[in-house]
VOTORTOR-770206 format. One record per residue: x, y, z of N, C-alpha, C, O in turn; residue number from 1; residue in three letters. Coordinates in steps of 0.02 Angstrom, whole numbers, plus 50000, padded with zeros to 5 digits. Example, Ala and Ser with C-alpha at 12.3 -4.5 7.8 and 13.67 -1.06 7.14 Angstrom:
% residues 2
SITE    nX    nY    nZ   caX   caY   caZ    cX    cY    cZ    oX    oY    oZ koldren zamar
SITE 50660 49716 50390 50615 49775 50390 50660 49835 50390 50712 49834 50423       1   Ala
SITE 50642 49888 50354 50684 49947 50357 50645 50002 50394 50670 50057 50402       2   Ser
% end
This chain:
% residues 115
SITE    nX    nY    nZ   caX   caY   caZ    cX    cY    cZ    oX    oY    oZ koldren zamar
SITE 52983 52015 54570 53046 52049 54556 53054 52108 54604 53014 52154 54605       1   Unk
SITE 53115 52104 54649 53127 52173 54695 53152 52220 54630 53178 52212 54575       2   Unk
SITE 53127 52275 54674 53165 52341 54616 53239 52352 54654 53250 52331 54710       3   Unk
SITE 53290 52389 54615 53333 52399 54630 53362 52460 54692 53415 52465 54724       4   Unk
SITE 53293 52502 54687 53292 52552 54722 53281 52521 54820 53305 52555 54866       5   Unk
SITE 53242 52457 54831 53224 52424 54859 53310 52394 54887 53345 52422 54928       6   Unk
SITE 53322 52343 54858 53375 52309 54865 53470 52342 54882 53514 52319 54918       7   Unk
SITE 53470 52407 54833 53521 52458 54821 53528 52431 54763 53494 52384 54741       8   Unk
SITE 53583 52465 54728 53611 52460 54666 53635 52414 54663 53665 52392 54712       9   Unk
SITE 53633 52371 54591 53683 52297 54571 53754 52334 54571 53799 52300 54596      10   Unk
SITE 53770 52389 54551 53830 52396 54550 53883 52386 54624 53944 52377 54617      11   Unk
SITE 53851 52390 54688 53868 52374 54752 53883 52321 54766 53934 52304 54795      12   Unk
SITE 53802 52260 54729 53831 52194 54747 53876 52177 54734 53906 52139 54772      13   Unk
SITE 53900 52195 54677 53963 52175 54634 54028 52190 54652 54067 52143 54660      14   Unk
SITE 54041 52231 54658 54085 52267 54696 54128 52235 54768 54098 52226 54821      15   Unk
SITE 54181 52224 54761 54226 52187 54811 54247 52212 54850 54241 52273 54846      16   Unk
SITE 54274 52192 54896 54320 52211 54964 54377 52263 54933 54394 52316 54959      17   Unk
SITE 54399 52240 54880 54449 52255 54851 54445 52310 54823 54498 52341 54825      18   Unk
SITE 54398 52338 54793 54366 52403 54760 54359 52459 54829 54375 52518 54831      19   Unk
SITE 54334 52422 54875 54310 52458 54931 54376 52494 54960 54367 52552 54981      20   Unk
SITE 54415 52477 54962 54484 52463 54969 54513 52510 54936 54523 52559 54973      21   Unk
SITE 54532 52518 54883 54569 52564 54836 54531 52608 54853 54557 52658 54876      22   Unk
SITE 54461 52604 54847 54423 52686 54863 54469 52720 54925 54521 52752 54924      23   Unk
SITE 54424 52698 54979 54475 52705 55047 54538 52752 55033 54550 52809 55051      24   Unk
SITE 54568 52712 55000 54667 52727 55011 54654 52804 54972 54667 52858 54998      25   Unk
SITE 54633 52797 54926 54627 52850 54872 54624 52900 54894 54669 52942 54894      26   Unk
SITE 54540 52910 54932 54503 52947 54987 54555 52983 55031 54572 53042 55032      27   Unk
SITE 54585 52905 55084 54649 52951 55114 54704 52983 55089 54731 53029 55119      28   Unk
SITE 54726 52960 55030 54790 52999 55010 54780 53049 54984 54824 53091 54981      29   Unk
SITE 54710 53061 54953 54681 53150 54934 54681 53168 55006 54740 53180 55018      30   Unk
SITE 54646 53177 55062 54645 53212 55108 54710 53230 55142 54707 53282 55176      31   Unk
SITE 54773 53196 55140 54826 53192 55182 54853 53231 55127 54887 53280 55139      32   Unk
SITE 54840 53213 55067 54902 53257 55017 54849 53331 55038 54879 53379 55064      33   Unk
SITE 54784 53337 55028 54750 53396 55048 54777 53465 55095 54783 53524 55081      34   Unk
SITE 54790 53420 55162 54821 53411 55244 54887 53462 55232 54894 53521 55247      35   Unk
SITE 54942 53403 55192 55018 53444 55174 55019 53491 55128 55076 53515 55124      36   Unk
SITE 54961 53525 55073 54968 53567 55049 54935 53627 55080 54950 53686 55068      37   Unk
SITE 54895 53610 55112 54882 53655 55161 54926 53695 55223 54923 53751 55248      38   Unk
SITE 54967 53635 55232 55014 53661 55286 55087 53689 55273 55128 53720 55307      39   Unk
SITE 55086 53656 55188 55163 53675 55155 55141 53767 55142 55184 53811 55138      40   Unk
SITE 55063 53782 55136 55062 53853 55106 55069 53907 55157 55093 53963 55149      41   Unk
SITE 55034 53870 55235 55040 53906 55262 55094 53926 55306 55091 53977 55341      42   Unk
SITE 55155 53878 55304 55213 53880 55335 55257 53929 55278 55293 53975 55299      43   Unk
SITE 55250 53916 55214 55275 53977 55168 55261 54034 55170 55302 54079 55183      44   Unk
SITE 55205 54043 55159 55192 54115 55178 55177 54164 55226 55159 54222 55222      45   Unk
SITE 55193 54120 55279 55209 54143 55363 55271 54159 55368 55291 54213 55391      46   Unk
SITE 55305 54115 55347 55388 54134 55334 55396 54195 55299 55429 54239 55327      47   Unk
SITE 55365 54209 55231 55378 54248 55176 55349 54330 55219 55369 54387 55207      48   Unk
SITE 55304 54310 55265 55289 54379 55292 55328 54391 55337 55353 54447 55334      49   Unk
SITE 55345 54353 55386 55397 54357 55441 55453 54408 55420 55471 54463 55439      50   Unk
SITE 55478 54348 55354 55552 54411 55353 55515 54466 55292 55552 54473 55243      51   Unk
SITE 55463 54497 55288 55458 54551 55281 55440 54581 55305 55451 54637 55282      52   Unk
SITE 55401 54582 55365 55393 54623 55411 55448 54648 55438 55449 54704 55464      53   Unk
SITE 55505 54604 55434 55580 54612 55494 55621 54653 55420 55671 54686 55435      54   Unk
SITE 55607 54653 55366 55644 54713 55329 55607 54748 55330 55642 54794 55310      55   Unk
SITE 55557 54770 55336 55510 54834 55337 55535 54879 55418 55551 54937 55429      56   Unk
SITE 55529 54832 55453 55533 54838 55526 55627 54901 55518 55639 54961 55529      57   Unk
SITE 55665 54846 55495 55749 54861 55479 55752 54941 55447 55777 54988 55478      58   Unk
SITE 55721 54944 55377 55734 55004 55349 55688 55053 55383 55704 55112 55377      59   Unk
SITE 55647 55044 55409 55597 55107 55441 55645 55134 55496 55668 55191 55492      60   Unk
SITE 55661 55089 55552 55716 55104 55599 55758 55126 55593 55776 55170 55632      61   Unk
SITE 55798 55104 55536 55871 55152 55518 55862 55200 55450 55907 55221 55414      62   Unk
SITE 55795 55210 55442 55810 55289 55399 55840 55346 55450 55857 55358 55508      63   Unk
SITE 55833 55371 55389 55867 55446 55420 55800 55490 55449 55742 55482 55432      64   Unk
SITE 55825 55536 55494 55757 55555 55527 55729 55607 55479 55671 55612 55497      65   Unk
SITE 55739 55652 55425 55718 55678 55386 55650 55620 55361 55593 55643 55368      66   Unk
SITE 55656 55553 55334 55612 55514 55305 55530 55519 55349 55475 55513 55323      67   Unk
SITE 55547 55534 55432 55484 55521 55483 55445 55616 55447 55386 55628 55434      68   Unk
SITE 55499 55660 55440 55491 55740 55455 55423 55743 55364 55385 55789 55352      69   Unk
SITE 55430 55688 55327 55428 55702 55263 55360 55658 55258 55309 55676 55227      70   Unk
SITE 55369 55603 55290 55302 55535 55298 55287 55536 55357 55321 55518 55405      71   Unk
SITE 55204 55571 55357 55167 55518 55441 55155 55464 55454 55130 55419 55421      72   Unk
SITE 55171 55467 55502 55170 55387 55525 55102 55367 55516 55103 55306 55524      73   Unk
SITE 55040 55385 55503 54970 55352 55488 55000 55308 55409 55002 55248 55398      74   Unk
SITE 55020 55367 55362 55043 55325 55286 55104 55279 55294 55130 55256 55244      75   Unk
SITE 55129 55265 55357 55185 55214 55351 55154 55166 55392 55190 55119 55407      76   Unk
SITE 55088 55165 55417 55014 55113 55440 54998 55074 55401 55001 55013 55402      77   Unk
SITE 54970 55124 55347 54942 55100 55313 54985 55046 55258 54971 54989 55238      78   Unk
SITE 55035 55085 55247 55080 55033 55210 55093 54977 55232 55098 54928 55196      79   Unk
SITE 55104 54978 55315 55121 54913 55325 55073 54882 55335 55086 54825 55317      80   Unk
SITE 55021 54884 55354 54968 54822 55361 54931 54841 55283 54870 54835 55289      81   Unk
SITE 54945 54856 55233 54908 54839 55180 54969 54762 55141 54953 54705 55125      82   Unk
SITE 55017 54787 55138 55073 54750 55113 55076 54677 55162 55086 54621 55137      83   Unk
SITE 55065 54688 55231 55067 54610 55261 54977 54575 55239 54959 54517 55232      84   Unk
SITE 54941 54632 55233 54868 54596 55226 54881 54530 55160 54865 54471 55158      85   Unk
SITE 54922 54581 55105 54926 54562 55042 54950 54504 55052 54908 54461 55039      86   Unk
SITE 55021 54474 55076 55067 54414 55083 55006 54355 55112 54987 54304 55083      87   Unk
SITE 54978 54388 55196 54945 54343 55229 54878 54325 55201 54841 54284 55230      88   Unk
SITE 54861 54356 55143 54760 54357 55120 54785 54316 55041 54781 54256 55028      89   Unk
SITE 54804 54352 55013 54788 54358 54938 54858 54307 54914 54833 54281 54863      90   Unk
SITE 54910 54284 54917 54961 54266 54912 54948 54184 54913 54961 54152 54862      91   Unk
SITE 54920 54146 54976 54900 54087 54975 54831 54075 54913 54828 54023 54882      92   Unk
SITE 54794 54117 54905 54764 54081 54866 54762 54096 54793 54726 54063 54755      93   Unk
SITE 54810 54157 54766 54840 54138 54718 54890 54088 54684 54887 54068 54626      94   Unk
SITE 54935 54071 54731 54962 54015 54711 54935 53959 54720 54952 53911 54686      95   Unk
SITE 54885 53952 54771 54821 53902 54744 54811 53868 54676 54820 53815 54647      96   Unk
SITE 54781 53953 54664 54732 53949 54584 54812 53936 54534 54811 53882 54503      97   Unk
SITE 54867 53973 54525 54922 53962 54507 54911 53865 54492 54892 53834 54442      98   Unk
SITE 54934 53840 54566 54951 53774 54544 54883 53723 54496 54896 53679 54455      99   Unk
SITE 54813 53748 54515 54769 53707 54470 54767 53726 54388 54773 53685 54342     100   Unk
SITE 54754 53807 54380 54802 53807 54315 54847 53790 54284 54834 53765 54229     101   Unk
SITE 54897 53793 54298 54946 53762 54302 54935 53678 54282 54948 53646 54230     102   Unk
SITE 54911 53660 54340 54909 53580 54305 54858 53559 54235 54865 53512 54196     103   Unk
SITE 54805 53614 54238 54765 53600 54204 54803 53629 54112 54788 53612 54055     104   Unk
SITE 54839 53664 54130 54873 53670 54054 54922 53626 54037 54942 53612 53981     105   Unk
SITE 54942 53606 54095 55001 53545 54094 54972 53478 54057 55004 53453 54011     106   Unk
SITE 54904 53447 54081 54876 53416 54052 54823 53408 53982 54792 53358 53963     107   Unk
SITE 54828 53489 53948 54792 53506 53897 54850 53506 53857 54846 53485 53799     108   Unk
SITE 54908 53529 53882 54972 53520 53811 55003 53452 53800 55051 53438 53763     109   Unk
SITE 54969 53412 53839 55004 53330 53842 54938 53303 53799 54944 53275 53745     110   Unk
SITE 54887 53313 53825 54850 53281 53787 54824 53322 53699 54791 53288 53660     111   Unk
SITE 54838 53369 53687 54856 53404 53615 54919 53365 53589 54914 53334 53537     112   Unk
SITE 54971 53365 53617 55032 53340 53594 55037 53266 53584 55074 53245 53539     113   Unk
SITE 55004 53224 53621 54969 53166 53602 54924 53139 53546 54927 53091 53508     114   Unk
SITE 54886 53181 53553 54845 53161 53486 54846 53188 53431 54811 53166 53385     115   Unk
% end
């Protein structure tokens, strides 16, 4: 008698073209859906900083010059690269965690409401 460890698993022999197959597709359509949510987040929130930088940019330029006499420009630094850090760092991967929550309560009130 071969051992199974020898031979591989019976569950392999068994196993069809066809199984092999659906794996595959599966495999790829997680990575590609992976791919576009990756690229849908980062095209959003490149955008979302863009035009805030360009209103930050807008109202700093056309205050009144009393606003420069009252704020140094080091604390209007800091503001702005803390506020773009925030959009470009912390923003993508909250709505990350957002969407798996999200699904994961989506699927805990279907399956409560089910049974």
């Amino acid at each position: 008698t071969r051992k199974w460890y020898v031979t591989g698993p019976p569950l392999l022999a068994s196993a069809g073209p066809a199984y092999v197959f659906i794996y595959g597709m599966l495999t790829l359509a997680f990575l590609v859906l992976m791919l576009l949510r990756g690229g849908t987040f980062h095209l959003w929130t490149l955008g979302s900083s863009q035009r805030m930088h360009k209103a930050m940019v807008h109202k700093v330029l056309y205050a009144p010059l009393g606003f420069f006499l009252q704020n140094p420009v080091g604390e209007m630094l800091v503001a702005f690269t803390k506020d773009q850090d925030i959009i470009d760092e912390n923003l993508v991967d909250t709505l990350h965690y957002l969407g798996i929550y999200g699904l994961i309560m989506l699927s805990t009130v279907i399956t409560v409401s089910v049974t």
